[in-house]
C-alpha positions in Angstrom: -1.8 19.3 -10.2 0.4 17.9 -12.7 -0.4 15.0 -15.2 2.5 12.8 -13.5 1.1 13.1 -10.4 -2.6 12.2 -11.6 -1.2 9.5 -13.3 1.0 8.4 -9.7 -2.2 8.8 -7.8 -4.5 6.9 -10.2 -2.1 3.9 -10.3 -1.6 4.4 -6.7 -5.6 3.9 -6.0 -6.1 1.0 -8.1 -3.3 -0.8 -6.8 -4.1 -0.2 -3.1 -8.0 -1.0 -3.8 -7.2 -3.9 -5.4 -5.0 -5.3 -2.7 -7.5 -3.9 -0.3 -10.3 -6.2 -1.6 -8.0 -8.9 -1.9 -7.2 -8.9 1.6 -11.0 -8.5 2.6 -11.7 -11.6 0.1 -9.7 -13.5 2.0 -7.8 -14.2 -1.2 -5.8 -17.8 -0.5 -2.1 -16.6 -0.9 -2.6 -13.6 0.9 -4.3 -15.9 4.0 -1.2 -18.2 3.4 1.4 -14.9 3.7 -0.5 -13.5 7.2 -0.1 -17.4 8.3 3.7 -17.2 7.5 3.8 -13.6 9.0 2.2 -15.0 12.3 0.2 -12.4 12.6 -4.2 -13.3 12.8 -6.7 -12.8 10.5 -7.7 -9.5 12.0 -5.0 -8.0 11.5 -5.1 -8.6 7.1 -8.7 -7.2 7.5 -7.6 -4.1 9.0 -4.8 -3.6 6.8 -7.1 -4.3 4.0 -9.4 -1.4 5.4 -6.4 1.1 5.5 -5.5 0.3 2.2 -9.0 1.2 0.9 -9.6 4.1 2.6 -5.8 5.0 1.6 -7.2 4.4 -2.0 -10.4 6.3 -1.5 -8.9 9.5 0.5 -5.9 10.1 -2.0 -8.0 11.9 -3.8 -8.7 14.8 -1.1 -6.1 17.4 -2.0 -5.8 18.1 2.0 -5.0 15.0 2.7 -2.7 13.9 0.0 0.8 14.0 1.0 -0.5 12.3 4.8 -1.9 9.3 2.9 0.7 8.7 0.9 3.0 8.9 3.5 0.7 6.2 5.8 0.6 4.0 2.7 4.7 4.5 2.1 4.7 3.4 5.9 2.4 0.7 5.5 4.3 -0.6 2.9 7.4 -0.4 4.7 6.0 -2.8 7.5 4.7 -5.7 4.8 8.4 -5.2 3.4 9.8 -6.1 7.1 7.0 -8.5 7.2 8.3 -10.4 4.1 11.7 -10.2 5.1 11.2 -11.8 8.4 9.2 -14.5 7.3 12.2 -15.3 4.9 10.0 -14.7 1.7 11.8 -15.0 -2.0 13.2 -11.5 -2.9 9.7 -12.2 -5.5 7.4 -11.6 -3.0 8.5 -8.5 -1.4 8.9 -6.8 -5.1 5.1 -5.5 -5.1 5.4 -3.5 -1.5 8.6 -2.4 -3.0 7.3 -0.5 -5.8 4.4 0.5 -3.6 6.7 2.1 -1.5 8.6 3.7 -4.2 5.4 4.6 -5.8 3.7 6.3 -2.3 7.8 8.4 -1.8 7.9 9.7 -5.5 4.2 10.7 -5.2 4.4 12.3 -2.1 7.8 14.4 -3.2 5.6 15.2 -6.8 3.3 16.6 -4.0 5.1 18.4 -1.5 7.2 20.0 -4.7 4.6 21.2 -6.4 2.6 22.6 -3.6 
């Protein structure tokens, strides 16, 4: 494993833990986006799970490249979420470079494997 990609997957884990427990904290701005999204409070719970035990399971070798590509996907939807609920271009830079952050990852992976 390269240092890149230890670097990408380190960065990748702190980042989705972080927003993870942010969303399971119920953290005010993130309750106020689900609100503008429409979508319930369920919903930001589970989404908060996937993103920890995206953060968590990075780290099996195996199972690399899939959870990178669910959290590229995941990504993809709060992009489409943001968009739709007519969000600054601001507020949709974070799932942006998540997004890039999962693809390049992901391609480090599959191309050194």
């Amino acid at each position: 494993m390269s240092l890149l990609l230890i670097v990408l997957k380190v960065v990748a884990s702190l980042a989705f833990l972080a927003a993870g427990s942010a969303k399971l904290a119920k953290a005010k701005t993130l309750v106020e986006q689900f609100h503008d999204f429409r979508l319930p409070m369920e919903i930001m719970y589970f989404i908060g799970i996937l993103e920890i035990l995206g953060a968590v399971t990075l780290w099996f070798d195996f199972l690399t490249i899939w959870v990178l590509s669910a959290l590229a996907c995941l990504m993809l939807g709060a992009l489409k979420s943001h968009f739709f609920a007519k969000h600054p271009i601001s507020r949709l830079i974070p799932a942006a470079a998540l997004f890039g952050l999962c693809v390049w990852a992901a391609l480090l992976e599959n191309w050194l494997s």
